[in-house]
C-alpha positions in Angstrom: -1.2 -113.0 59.3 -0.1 -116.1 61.4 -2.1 -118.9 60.2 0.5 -121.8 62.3 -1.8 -123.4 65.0 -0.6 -122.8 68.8 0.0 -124.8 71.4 -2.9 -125.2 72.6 -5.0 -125.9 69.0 -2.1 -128.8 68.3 -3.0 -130.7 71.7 -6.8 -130.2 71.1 -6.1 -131.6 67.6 -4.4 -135.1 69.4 -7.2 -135.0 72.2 -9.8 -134.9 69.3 -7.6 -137.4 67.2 -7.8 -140.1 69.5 -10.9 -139.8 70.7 -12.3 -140.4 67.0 -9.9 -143.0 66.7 -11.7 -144.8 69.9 -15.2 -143.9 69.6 -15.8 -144.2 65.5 -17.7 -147.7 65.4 -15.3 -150.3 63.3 -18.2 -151.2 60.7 -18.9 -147.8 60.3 -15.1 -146.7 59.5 -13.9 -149.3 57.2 -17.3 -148.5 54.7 -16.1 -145.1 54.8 -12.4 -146.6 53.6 -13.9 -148.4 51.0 -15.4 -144.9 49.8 -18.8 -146.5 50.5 -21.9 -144.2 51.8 -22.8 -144.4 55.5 -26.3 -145.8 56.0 -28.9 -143.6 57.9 -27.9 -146.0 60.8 -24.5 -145.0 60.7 -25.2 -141.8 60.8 -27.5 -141.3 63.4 -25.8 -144.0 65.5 -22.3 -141.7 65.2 -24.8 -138.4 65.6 -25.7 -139.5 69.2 -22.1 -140.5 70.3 -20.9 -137.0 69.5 -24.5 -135.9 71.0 -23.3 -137.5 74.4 -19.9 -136.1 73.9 -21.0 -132.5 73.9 -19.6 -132.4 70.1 -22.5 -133.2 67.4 -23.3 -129.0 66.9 -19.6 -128.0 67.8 -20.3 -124.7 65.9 -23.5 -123.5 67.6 -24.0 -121.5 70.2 -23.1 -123.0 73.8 -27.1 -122.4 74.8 -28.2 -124.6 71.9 -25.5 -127.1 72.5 -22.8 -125.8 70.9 -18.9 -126.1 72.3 -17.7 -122.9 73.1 -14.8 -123.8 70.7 -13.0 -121.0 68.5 -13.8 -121.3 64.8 -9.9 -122.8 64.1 -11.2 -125.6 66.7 -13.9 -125.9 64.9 -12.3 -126.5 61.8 -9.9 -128.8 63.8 -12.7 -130.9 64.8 -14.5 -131.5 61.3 -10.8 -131.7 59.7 -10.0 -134.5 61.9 -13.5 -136.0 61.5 -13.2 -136.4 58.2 -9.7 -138.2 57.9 -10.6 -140.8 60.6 -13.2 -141.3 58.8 -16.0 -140.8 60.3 -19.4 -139.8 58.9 -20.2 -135.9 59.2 -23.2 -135.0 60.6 -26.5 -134.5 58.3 -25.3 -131.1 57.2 -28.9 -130.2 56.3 -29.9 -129.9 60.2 -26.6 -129.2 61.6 -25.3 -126.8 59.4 -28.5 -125.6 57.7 -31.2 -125.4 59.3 -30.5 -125.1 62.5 -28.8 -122.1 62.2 -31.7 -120.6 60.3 -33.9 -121.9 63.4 -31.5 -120.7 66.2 -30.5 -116.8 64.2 -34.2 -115.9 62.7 -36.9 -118.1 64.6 -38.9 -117.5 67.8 -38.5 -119.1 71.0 -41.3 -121.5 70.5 -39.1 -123.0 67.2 -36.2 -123.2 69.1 -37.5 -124.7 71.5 -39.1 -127.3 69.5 -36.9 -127.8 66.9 -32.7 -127.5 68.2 -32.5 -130.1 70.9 -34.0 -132.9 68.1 -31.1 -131.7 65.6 -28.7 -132.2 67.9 -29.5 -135.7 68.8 -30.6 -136.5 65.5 -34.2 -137.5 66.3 -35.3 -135.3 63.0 -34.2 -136.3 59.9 -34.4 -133.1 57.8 -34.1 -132.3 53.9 -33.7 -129.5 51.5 -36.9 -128.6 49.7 -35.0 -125.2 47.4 -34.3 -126.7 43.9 -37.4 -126.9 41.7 -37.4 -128.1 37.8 -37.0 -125.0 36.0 -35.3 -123.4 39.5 -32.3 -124.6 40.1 -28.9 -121.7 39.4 -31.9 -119.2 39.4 -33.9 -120.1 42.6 -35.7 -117.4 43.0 -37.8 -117.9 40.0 -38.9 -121.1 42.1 -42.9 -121.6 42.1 -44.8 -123.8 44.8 -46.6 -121.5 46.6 -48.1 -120.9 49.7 -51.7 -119.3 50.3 -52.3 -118.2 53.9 -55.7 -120.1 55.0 -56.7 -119.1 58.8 -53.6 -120.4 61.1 -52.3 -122.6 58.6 -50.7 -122.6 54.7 -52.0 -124.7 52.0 -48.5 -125.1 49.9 -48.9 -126.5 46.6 -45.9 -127.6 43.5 -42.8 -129.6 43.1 -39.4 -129.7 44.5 -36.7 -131.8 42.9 -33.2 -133.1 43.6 -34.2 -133.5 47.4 -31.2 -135.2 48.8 -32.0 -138.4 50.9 -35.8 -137.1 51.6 -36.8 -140.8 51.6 -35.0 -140.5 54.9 -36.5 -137.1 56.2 -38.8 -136.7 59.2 -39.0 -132.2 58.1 -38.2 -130.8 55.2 -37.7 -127.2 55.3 -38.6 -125.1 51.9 -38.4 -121.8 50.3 -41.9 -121.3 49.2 -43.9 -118.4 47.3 -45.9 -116.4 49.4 -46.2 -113.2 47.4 -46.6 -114.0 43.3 -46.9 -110.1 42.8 -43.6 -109.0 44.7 -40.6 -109.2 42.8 -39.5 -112.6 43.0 -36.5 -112.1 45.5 -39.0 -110.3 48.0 -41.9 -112.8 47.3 -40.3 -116.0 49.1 -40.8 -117.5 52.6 -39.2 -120.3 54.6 -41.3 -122.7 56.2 -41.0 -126.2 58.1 -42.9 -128.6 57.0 -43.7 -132.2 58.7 -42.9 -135.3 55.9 -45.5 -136.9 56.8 -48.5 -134.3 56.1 -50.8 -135.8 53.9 -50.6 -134.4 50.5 -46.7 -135.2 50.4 -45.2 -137.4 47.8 -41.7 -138.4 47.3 -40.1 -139.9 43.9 -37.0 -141.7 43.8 -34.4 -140.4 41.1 -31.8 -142.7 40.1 -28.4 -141.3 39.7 -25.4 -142.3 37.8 -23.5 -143.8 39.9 -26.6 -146.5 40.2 -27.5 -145.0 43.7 -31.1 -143.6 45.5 -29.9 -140.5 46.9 -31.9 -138.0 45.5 -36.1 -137.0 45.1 -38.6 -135.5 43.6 -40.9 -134.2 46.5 -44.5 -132.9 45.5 -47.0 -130.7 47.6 -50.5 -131.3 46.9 -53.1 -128.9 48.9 -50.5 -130.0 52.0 -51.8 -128.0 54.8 -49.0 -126.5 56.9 -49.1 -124.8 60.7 -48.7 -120.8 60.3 -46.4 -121.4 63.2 -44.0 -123.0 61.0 -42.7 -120.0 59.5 -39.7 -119.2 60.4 -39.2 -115.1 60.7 -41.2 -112.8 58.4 -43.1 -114.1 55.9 -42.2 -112.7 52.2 -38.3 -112.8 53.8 -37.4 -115.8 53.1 -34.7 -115.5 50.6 -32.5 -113.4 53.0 -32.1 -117.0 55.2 -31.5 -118.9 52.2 -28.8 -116.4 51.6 -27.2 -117.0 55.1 -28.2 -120.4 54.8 -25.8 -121.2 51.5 -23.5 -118.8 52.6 -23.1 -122.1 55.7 -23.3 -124.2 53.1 -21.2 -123.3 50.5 -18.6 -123.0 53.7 -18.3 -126.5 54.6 -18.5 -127.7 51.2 -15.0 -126.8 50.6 -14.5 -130.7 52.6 -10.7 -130.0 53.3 -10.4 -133.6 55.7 -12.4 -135.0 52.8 -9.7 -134.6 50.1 -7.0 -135.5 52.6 -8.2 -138.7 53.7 -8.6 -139.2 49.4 -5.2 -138.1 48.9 -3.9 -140.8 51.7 -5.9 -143.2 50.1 -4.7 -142.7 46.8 -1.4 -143.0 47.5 -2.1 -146.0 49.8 -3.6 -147.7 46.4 -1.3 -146.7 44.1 1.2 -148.4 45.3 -0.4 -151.6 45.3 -1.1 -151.5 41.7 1.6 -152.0 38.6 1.4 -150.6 34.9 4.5 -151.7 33.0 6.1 -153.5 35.8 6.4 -150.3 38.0 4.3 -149.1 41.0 2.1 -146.7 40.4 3.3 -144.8 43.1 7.0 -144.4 41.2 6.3 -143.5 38.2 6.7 -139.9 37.5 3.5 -138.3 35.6 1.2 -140.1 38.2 3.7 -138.2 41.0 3.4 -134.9 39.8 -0.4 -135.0 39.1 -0.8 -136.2 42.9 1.5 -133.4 44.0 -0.5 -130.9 41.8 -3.4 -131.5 43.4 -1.8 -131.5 47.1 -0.2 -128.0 46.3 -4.2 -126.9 45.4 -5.5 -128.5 48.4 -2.8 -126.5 50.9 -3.9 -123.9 49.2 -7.4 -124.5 49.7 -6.8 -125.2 53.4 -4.9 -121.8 53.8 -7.7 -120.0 52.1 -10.3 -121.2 54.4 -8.0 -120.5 57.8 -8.3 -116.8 56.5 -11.8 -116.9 56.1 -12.0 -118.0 59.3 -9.8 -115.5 61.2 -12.5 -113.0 60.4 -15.2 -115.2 61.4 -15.4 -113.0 64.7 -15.9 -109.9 62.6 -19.2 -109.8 61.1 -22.8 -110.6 62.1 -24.0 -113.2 63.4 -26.4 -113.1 60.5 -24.4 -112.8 57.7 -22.1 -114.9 55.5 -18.3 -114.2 54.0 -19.2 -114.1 50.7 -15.0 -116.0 49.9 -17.1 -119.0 51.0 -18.1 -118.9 47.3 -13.9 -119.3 46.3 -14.1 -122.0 49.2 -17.3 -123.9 47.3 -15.3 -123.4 44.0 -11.5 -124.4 44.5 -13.4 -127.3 47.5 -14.8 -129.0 44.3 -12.6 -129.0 42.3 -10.2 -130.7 44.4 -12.9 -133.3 45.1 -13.2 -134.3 41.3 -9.6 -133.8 40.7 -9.4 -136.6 43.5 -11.6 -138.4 42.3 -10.1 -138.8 38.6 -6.9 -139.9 40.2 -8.7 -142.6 41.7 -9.8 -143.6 38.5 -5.6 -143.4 37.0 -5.0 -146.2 39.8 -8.1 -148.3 39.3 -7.4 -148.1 35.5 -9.1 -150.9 33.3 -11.0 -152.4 36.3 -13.5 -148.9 36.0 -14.7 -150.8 33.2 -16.9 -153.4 34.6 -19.1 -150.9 35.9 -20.6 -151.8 40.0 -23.0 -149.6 41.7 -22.4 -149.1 45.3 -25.7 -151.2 45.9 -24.3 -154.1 43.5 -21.5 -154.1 45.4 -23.1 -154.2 49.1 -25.5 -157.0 47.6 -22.7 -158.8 46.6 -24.6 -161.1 43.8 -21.1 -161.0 42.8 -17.8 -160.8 43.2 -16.0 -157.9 42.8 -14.0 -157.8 39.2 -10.4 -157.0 39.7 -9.1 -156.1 43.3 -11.8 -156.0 46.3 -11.7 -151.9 46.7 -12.1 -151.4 42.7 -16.1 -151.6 42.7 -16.7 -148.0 44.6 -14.4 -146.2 42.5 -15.8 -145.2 39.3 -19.5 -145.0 41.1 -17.6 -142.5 43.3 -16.5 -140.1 40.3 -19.6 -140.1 38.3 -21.2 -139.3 41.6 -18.4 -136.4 42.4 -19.7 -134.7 39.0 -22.1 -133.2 41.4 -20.3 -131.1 43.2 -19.6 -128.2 41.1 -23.5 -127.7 41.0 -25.3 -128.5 43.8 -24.9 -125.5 46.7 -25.1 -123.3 44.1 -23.2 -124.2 40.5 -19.6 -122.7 40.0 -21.0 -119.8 37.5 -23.5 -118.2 40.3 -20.5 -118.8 43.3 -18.2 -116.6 40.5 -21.5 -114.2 39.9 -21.4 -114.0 43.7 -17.4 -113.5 43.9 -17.5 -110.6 41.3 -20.4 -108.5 43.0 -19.4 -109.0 46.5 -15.7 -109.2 46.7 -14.8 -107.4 43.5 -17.4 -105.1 43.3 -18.0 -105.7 39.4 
Protein backbone atom coordinates (compact mmCIF):
# COMPACT_ATOMS: atom_id res chain seq x y z
CA UNK A 1 0.00 0.00 0.00
CA UNK A 2 1.35 3.49 -1.09
CA UNK A 3 0.38 5.83 1.48
CA UNK A 4 3.13 8.90 -0.20
CA UNK A 5 0.78 11.75 -1.42
CA UNK A 6 0.92 12.49 -5.35
CA UNK A 7 1.47 15.20 -7.22
CA UNK A 8 -1.41 16.49 -7.29
CA UNK A 9 -2.53 16.03 -3.28
CA UNK A 10 1.09 17.94 -2.46
CA UNK A 11 -0.01 21.21 -4.60
CA UNK A 12 -3.65 21.07 -3.19
CA UNK A 13 -1.85 20.87 0.20
CA UNK A 14 0.26 24.47 -0.69
CA UNK A 15 -3.01 25.89 -2.44
CA UNK A 16 -4.95 25.03 0.90
CA UNK A 17 -1.75 26.22 2.95
CA UNK A 18 -1.86 29.61 1.85
CA UNK A 19 -5.13 30.24 1.54
CA UNK A 20 -5.41 29.59 5.51
CA UNK A 21 -2.52 31.50 5.96
CA UNK A 22 -4.44 34.59 4.19
CA UNK A 23 -7.93 34.18 5.20
CA UNK A 24 -7.55 32.93 9.12
CA UNK A 25 -8.44 36.36 10.89
CA UNK A 26 -5.15 37.55 12.99
CA UNK A 27 -7.13 37.79 16.46
CA UNK A 28 -8.45 34.72 15.90
CA UNK A 29 -5.01 32.77 15.14
CA UNK A 30 -2.76 34.07 17.75
CA UNK A 31 -5.63 32.93 20.71
CA UNK A 32 -5.32 29.67 19.11
CA UNK A 33 -1.23 30.00 19.65
CA UNK A 34 -1.70 30.95 22.98
CA UNK A 35 -3.71 27.54 23.32
CA UNK A 36 -6.70 29.74 24.21
CA UNK A 37 -10.42 28.59 23.15
CA UNK A 38 -11.99 30.28 20.11
CA UNK A 39 -15.07 32.29 21.19
CA UNK A 40 -18.43 31.44 19.50
CA UNK A 41 -17.60 34.58 17.40
CA UNK A 42 -14.56 33.15 16.22
CA UNK A 43 -16.06 30.36 15.26
CA UNK A 44 -18.91 31.29 13.38
CA UNK A 45 -17.07 34.30 11.90
CA UNK A 46 -14.25 31.49 10.40
CA UNK A 47 -17.51 29.09 9.64
CA UNK A 48 -18.79 31.55 7.06
CA UNK A 49 -15.39 32.42 5.34
CA UNK A 50 -14.96 28.69 4.53
CA UNK A 51 -18.97 28.81 3.93
CA UNK A 52 -18.12 31.39 0.99
CA UNK A 53 -15.20 29.48 0.02
CA UNK A 54 -17.09 26.29 -0.88
CA UNK A 55 -14.99 24.54 2.09
CA UNK A 56 -16.97 24.71 5.63
CA UNK A 57 -18.63 20.78 4.89
CA UNK A 58 -15.50 19.69 2.73
CA UNK A 59 -16.57 16.03 3.55
CA UNK A 60 -20.31 16.10 2.49
CA UNK A 61 -21.78 15.31 -0.39
CA UNK A 62 -21.37 17.97 -3.30
CA UNK A 63 -25.51 18.35 -3.35
CA UNK A 64 -25.39 19.43 0.37
CA UNK A 65 -22.37 21.53 -0.11
CA UNK A 66 -19.77 19.32 0.05
CA UNK A 67 -16.31 19.54 -2.18
CA UNK A 68 -16.10 16.83 -4.33
CA UNK A 69 -12.67 16.25 -2.66
CA UNK A 70 -11.12 12.60 -2.14
CA UNK A 71 -11.03 11.49 1.51
CA UNK A 72 -6.84 12.04 1.53
CA UNK A 73 -7.95 15.84 0.45
CA UNK A 74 -10.11 15.83 2.96
CA UNK A 75 -7.73 14.92 5.48
CA UNK A 76 -5.38 17.40 3.83
CA UNK A 77 -7.68 20.18 4.37
CA UNK A 78 -8.50 19.55 8.24
CA UNK A 79 -4.61 18.59 8.68
CA UNK A 80 -3.63 21.86 7.47
CA UNK A 81 -6.47 23.62 9.31
CA UNK A 82 -5.41 22.65 12.29
CA UNK A 83 -1.66 23.68 12.20
CA UNK A 84 -2.44 27.21 10.92
CA UNK A 85 -4.37 27.35 13.42
CA UNK A 86 -7.40 27.89 12.71
CA UNK A 87 -10.67 26.95 14.56
CA UNK A 88 -12.37 23.65 13.24
CA UNK A 89 -15.73 23.76 12.48
CA UNK A 90 -18.55 22.93 15.38
CA UNK A 91 -17.96 19.27 14.89
CA UNK A 92 -21.44 18.61 16.46
CA UNK A 93 -23.26 19.99 13.07
CA UNK A 94 -20.56 19.39 10.68
CA UNK A 95 -19.45 16.15 11.43
CA UNK A 96 -22.44 14.87 13.55
CA UNK A 97 -25.39 15.72 12.79
CA UNK A 98 -25.45 16.61 9.62
CA UNK A 99 -24.52 13.50 8.39
CA UNK A 100 -27.20 11.87 10.40
CA UNK A 101 -29.68 14.55 8.73
CA UNK A 102 -28.23 14.11 5.13
CA UNK A 103 -27.83 9.64 5.31
CA UNK A 104 -31.24 8.86 7.41
CA UNK A 105 -33.70 11.96 7.20
CA UNK A 106 -36.37 12.95 4.73
CA UNK A 107 -36.30 15.58 2.27
CA UNK A 108 -38.27 17.97 4.35
CA UNK A 109 -35.17 17.78 7.13
CA UNK A 110 -32.76 18.21 4.72
CA UNK A 111 -34.07 20.75 3.37
CA UNK A 112 -34.60 22.55 6.54
CA UNK A 113 -31.76 21.71 8.42
CA UNK A 114 -28.15 21.34 5.94
CA UNK A 115 -27.90 24.61 4.34
CA UNK A 116 -28.03 26.36 8.21
CA UNK A 117 -25.13 23.86 9.23
CA UNK A 118 -23.16 24.89 6.66
CA UNK A 119 -23.27 28.54 7.26
CA UNK A 120 -23.43 28.08 10.77
CA UNK A 121 -26.78 29.88 11.46
CA UNK A 122 -27.67 26.74 13.92
CA UNK A 123 -25.70 26.29 16.78
CA UNK A 124 -26.21 22.60 17.67
CA UNK A 125 -25.36 20.32 20.75
CA UNK A 126 -25.12 16.84 21.92
CA UNK A 127 -27.98 15.76 24.13
CA UNK A 128 -26.46 11.54 24.51
CA UNK A 129 -24.75 11.40 27.96
CA UNK A 130 -27.19 11.17 30.85
CA UNK A 131 -26.08 10.79 34.81
CA UNK A 132 -26.01 7.18 35.21
CA UNK A 133 -25.61 6.85 31.03
CA UNK A 134 -22.56 7.76 30.05
CA UNK A 135 -19.92 4.35 28.81
CA UNK A 136 -23.33 2.51 28.76
CA UNK A 137 -25.74 4.88 26.76
CA UNK A 138 -28.12 2.81 25.99
CA UNK A 139 -29.34 2.45 29.53
CA UNK A 140 -30.11 6.30 28.98
CA UNK A 141 -33.72 7.30 30.34
CA UNK A 142 -35.53 10.71 29.15
CA UNK A 143 -38.24 9.57 27.34
CA UNK A 144 -40.44 10.40 24.70
CA UNK A 145 -44.34 9.70 24.66
CA UNK A 146 -45.96 10.19 21.21
CA UNK A 147 -49.01 12.86 21.86
CA UNK A 148 -50.97 13.58 18.41
CA UNK A 149 -48.22 15.17 15.90
CA UNK A 150 -45.85 15.98 18.55
CA UNK A 151 -43.53 14.24 21.53
CA UNK A 152 -43.68 15.33 25.02
CA UNK A 153 -39.85 14.39 26.06
CA UNK A 154 -39.15 14.44 29.63
CA UNK A 155 -35.48 13.80 31.89
CA UNK A 156 -31.89 14.98 32.00
CA UNK A 157 -28.95 15.08 29.84
CA UNK A 158 -25.56 16.02 31.26
CA UNK A 159 -22.05 16.98 30.08
CA UNK A 160 -23.74 18.98 27.04
CA UNK A 161 -20.77 20.60 25.47
CA UNK A 162 -21.25 24.43 24.88
CA UNK A 163 -25.27 24.10 24.98
CA UNK A 164 -25.32 27.64 26.48
CA UNK A 165 -24.37 28.35 22.90
CA UNK A 166 -26.94 26.01 20.99
CA UNK A 167 -29.75 27.09 18.87
CA UNK A 168 -30.82 22.61 18.33
CA UNK A 169 -29.80 20.07 20.25
CA UNK A 170 -30.21 16.77 18.88
CA UNK A 171 -30.93 13.66 21.47
CA UNK A 172 -31.15 9.99 21.74
CA UNK A 173 -34.37 9.68 23.57
CA UNK A 174 -36.60 6.57 24.84
CA UNK A 175 -39.44 5.88 22.87
CA UNK A 176 -39.99 2.24 23.68
CA UNK A 177 -39.41 1.45 27.73
CA UNK A 178 -40.53 -2.28 26.97
CA UNK A 179 -38.03 -3.05 23.99
CA UNK A 180 -34.74 -4.02 24.89
CA UNK A 181 -32.89 -1.01 25.54
CA UNK A 182 -30.69 -0.91 22.24
CA UNK A 183 -34.07 -1.28 20.13
CA UNK A 184 -36.07 1.19 22.45
CA UNK A 185 -34.13 4.58 21.47
CA UNK A 186 -34.93 7.34 18.94
CA UNK A 187 -33.24 10.43 17.64
CA UNK A 188 -34.96 13.60 17.53
CA UNK A 189 -34.19 17.41 16.96
CA UNK A 190 -35.19 19.51 19.30
CA UNK A 191 -35.42 23.50 19.19
CA UNK A 192 -33.37 25.11 22.53
CA UNK A 193 -35.62 27.39 22.97
CA UNK A 194 -38.93 25.12 23.55
CA UNK A 195 -40.28 25.98 26.75
CA UNK A 196 -39.74 23.35 29.28
CA UNK A 197 -35.77 23.54 28.52
CA UNK A 198 -33.26 24.24 31.17
CA UNK A 199 -29.64 24.49 30.96
CA UNK A 200 -27.06 24.29 34.07
CA UNK A 201 -23.61 25.47 33.84
CA UNK A 202 -20.88 22.79 35.08
CA UNK A 203 -17.67 24.16 36.00
CA UNK A 204 -14.74 22.24 34.91
CA UNK A 205 -11.24 21.91 36.08
CA UNK A 206 -9.52 23.86 34.17
CA UNK A 207 -11.90 26.92 35.70
CA UNK A 208 -13.82 27.01 32.29
CA UNK A 209 -17.94 26.93 31.19
CA UNK A 210 -17.89 24.49 28.60
CA UNK A 211 -20.04 22.01 29.61
CA UNK A 212 -24.18 21.50 30.84
CA UNK A 213 -26.58 19.93 32.35
CA UNK A 214 -29.67 20.25 30.02
CA UNK A 215 -33.22 19.20 31.49
CA UNK A 216 -36.62 18.32 29.59
CA UNK A 217 -39.63 19.18 31.46
CA UNK A 218 -43.05 18.17 29.57
CA UNK A 219 -40.96 19.91 26.43
CA UNK A 220 -43.30 19.35 23.58
CA UNK A 221 -41.43 18.43 20.40
CA UNK A 222 -42.80 18.32 16.48
CA UNK A 223 -43.31 14.54 15.40
CA UNK A 224 -41.58 15.85 12.29
CA UNK A 225 -38.48 16.06 14.17
CA UNK A 226 -37.62 12.63 14.07
CA UNK A 227 -35.13 11.75 12.18
CA UNK A 228 -35.80 8.08 10.35
CA UNK A 229 -37.68 5.40 12.20
CA UNK A 230 -38.73 5.86 15.46
CA UNK A 231 -37.43 3.04 18.07
CA UNK A 232 -33.98 3.13 15.55
CA UNK A 233 -32.28 5.46 16.94
CA UNK A 234 -29.30 3.88 18.35
CA UNK A 235 -28.25 2.53 14.78
CA UNK A 236 -27.45 6.58 13.92
CA UNK A 237 -25.73 7.15 17.06
CA UNK A 238 -23.64 4.19 15.97
CA UNK A 239 -22.78 5.87 12.56
CA UNK A 240 -22.82 8.96 14.33
CA UNK A 241 -19.64 8.11 16.89
CA UNK A 242 -18.26 6.01 14.44
CA UNK A 243 -17.76 10.15 12.60
CA UNK A 244 -16.84 11.10 15.70
CA UNK A 245 -14.53 8.95 17.14
CA UNK A 246 -12.90 9.51 13.42
CA UNK A 247 -11.95 13.01 13.70
CA UNK A 248 -11.14 12.78 17.21
CA UNK A 249 -7.85 11.24 16.41
CA UNK A 250 -6.85 15.48 15.80
CA UNK A 251 -3.60 14.55 13.89
CA UNK A 252 -2.96 18.68 12.83
CA UNK A 253 -3.86 19.20 16.47
CA UNK A 254 -0.83 17.40 17.98
CA UNK A 255 1.39 18.71 15.29
CA UNK A 256 0.76 22.31 15.67
CA UNK A 257 1.43 21.17 19.83
CA UNK A 258 4.55 19.46 18.95
CA UNK A 259 5.83 22.80 16.92
CA UNK A 260 4.80 24.70 19.76
CA UNK A 261 6.52 22.74 22.26
CA UNK A 262 9.54 22.77 20.71
CA UNK A 263 9.14 26.56 19.88
CA UNK A 264 8.92 26.99 23.98
CA UNK A 265 11.34 24.77 25.02
CA UNK A 266 13.83 26.50 23.76
CA UNK A 267 13.12 29.61 25.35
CA UNK A 268 13.16 28.24 28.71
CA UNK A 269 16.47 27.08 30.86
CA UNK A 270 16.82 24.44 33.83
CA UNK A 271 20.40 24.20 34.97
CA UNK A 272 21.70 26.71 32.57
CA UNK A 273 20.79 24.64 29.47
CA UNK A 274 17.86 24.99 27.00
CA UNK A 275 15.34 22.92 27.31
CA UNK A 276 15.39 22.01 23.96
CA UNK A 277 19.20 20.44 24.45
CA UNK A 278 18.96 18.53 27.09
CA UNK A 279 18.66 14.89 26.32
CA UNK A 280 15.67 13.17 28.47
CA UNK A 281 13.34 16.16 27.40
CA UNK A 282 14.66 15.19 23.51
CA UNK A 283 13.81 11.69 23.57
CA UNK A 284 10.39 12.08 25.27
CA UNK A 285 9.44 14.73 22.41
CA UNK A 286 10.73 12.28 19.84
CA UNK A 287 8.70 9.41 21.53
CA UNK A 288 5.81 10.98 21.13
CA UNK A 289 6.47 12.25 17.35
CA UNK A 290 7.30 8.46 16.47
CA UNK A 291 3.44 7.70 18.02
CA UNK A 292 1.95 10.53 16.25
CA UNK A 293 3.51 9.28 12.61
CA UNK A 294 2.22 6.45 13.52
CA UNK A 295 -1.00 7.69 14.31
CA UNK A 296 -1.13 9.64 10.98
CA UNK A 297 -0.21 6.41 8.94
CA UNK A 298 -2.91 4.53 10.75
CA UNK A 299 -5.55 6.88 9.82
CA UNK A 300 -4.31 7.22 5.85
CA UNK A 301 -5.19 3.45 5.85
CA UNK A 302 -8.39 3.91 7.29
CA UNK A 303 -9.05 6.11 4.83
CA UNK A 304 -7.94 4.32 1.68
CA UNK A 305 -10.92 2.09 2.28
CA UNK A 306 -13.17 4.89 2.87
CA UNK A 307 -14.57 4.18 -0.70
CA UNK A 308 -15.34 0.69 0.23
CA UNK A 309 -18.21 0.47 2.59
CA UNK A 310 -21.61 2.06 2.95
CA UNK A 311 -22.37 5.15 2.95
CA UNK A 312 -24.10 4.26 6.17
CA UNK A 313 -21.69 2.66 8.14
CA UNK A 314 -18.54 3.38 10.08
CA UNK A 315 -14.77 1.60 10.13
CA UNK A 316 -14.99 0.33 13.28
CA UNK A 317 -10.39 1.17 13.44
CA UNK A 318 -11.84 4.64 14.08
CA UNK A 319 -12.06 3.26 17.62
CA UNK A 320 -7.70 2.61 17.46
CA UNK A 321 -7.85 6.16 15.83
CA UNK A 322 -10.04 7.64 19.03
CA UNK A 323 -7.54 5.63 21.30
CA UNK A 324 -3.85 6.19 20.11
CA UNK A 325 -5.58 10.25 18.91
CA UNK A 326 -5.83 10.84 22.76
CA UNK A 327 -3.32 9.63 23.96
CA UNK A 328 -1.08 11.69 21.92
CA UNK A 329 -3.13 14.70 22.89
CA UNK A 330 -2.34 14.17 26.79
CA UNK A 331 1.01 12.98 26.13
CA UNK A 332 1.32 16.61 24.46
CA UNK A 333 -0.05 18.10 26.78
CA UNK A 334 2.23 16.82 29.86
CA UNK A 335 5.21 17.98 27.85
CA UNK A 336 3.83 21.22 27.92
CA UNK A 337 3.69 21.08 31.38
CA UNK A 338 7.91 19.75 31.55
CA UNK A 339 8.64 23.22 29.75
CA UNK A 340 6.24 25.42 31.82
CA UNK A 341 7.65 23.65 34.95
CA UNK A 342 7.23 25.64 38.38
CA UNK A 343 5.15 28.40 36.67
CA UNK A 344 2.06 25.55 36.48
CA UNK A 345 1.96 26.29 39.95
CA UNK A 346 0.16 29.57 40.22
CA UNK A 347 -2.76 28.15 38.86
CA UNK A 348 -4.83 30.69 35.91
CA UNK A 349 -8.04 29.76 34.33
CA UNK A 350 -8.30 30.63 30.73
CA UNK A 351 -11.10 33.25 31.95
CA UNK A 352 -8.57 34.72 34.58
CA UNK A 353 -6.32 35.00 32.13
CA UNK A 354 -8.59 36.78 29.27
CA UNK A 355 -9.83 39.12 32.21
CA UNK A 356 -6.51 39.96 32.91
CA UNK A 357 -7.22 41.26 36.78
CA UNK A 358 -3.67 40.30 36.65
CA UNK A 359 -0.66 39.74 35.24
CA UNK A 360 0.44 36.64 34.12
CA UNK A 361 3.05 34.90 36.77
CA UNK A 362 6.13 33.90 35.00
CA UNK A 363 6.37 34.20 31.12
CA UNK A 364 3.14 35.70 29.14
CA UNK A 365 2.19 32.05 27.41
CA UNK A 366 2.51 30.16 30.91
CA UNK A 367 -1.18 30.92 32.10
CA UNK A 368 -3.01 28.49 29.37
CA UNK A 369 -0.87 25.72 30.00
CA UNK A 370 -1.79 23.77 32.99
CA UNK A 371 -5.73 24.85 32.32
CA UNK A 372 -4.97 23.13 29.05
CA UNK A 373 -3.86 19.58 30.52
CA UNK A 374 -6.42 19.26 33.20
CA UNK A 375 -8.77 20.11 30.48
CA UNK A 376 -7.03 17.34 28.02
CA UNK A 377 -7.93 14.64 30.83
CA UNK A 378 -11.11 14.55 28.90
CA UNK A 379 -10.29 13.12 26.01
CA UNK A 380 -9.83 9.52 26.75
CA UNK A 381 -13.65 9.65 27.82
CA UNK A 382 -15.74 11.66 26.02
CA UNK A 383 -16.69 10.02 22.34
CA UNK A 384 -16.88 7.02 23.95
CA UNK A 385 -14.14 6.16 26.95
CA UNK A 386 -11.00 4.06 25.90
CA UNK A 387 -12.50 0.72 27.58
CA UNK A 388 -15.85 0.73 25.27
CA UNK A 389 -13.43 1.93 21.87
CA UNK A 390 -11.28 -1.48 23.03
CA UNK A 391 -14.80 -3.43 23.67
CA UNK A 392 -15.53 -2.11 20.19
CA UNK A 393 -11.95 -3.15 18.68
CA UNK A 394 -12.23 -6.68 20.08
CA UNK A 395 -15.82 -7.56 18.69
CA UNK A 396 -15.49 -5.86 15.39
CA UNK A 397 -12.00 -6.22 14.27
CA UNK A 398 -10.85 -9.18 16.26
CA UNK A 399 -13.84 -10.97 16.45
CA UNK A 400 -13.47 -11.81 20.30
Amino acid sequence: MDLSFTEDELAFRNEIKTFFQAAVPADTREKLIAGMHPSKDDVARWTRILAEKGWSVPHWPVEYGGTGWSPVKQYIFTEEMSQTPAPAPLAFGVNMVGPVIYTFGNDVQKKRFLPRIVTLEDWWCQGFSEPGSGSDLASLKTRAVRDGDHYLVNGQKTWTTLAQCADWIFCLVRTDPTAKKQRGISFLLIDMKSPGITVRPIQMIDGGHEVNEVFFDDVRVPAENLVGEENRGWDYAKFLLGNERFHIACVGVSKERIRRIKNLASRVRFGGERLSDQADFREKVTAVEIRLKALEITQLRVLTNESKRQKDTQDPASSILKIKGAEIQQATSELLMDVVGPYALPYQSEEDFDRRNEPPIGPDWAATIAPAYFNTRKVSIYGGSDEIQKNIIAKAILGL
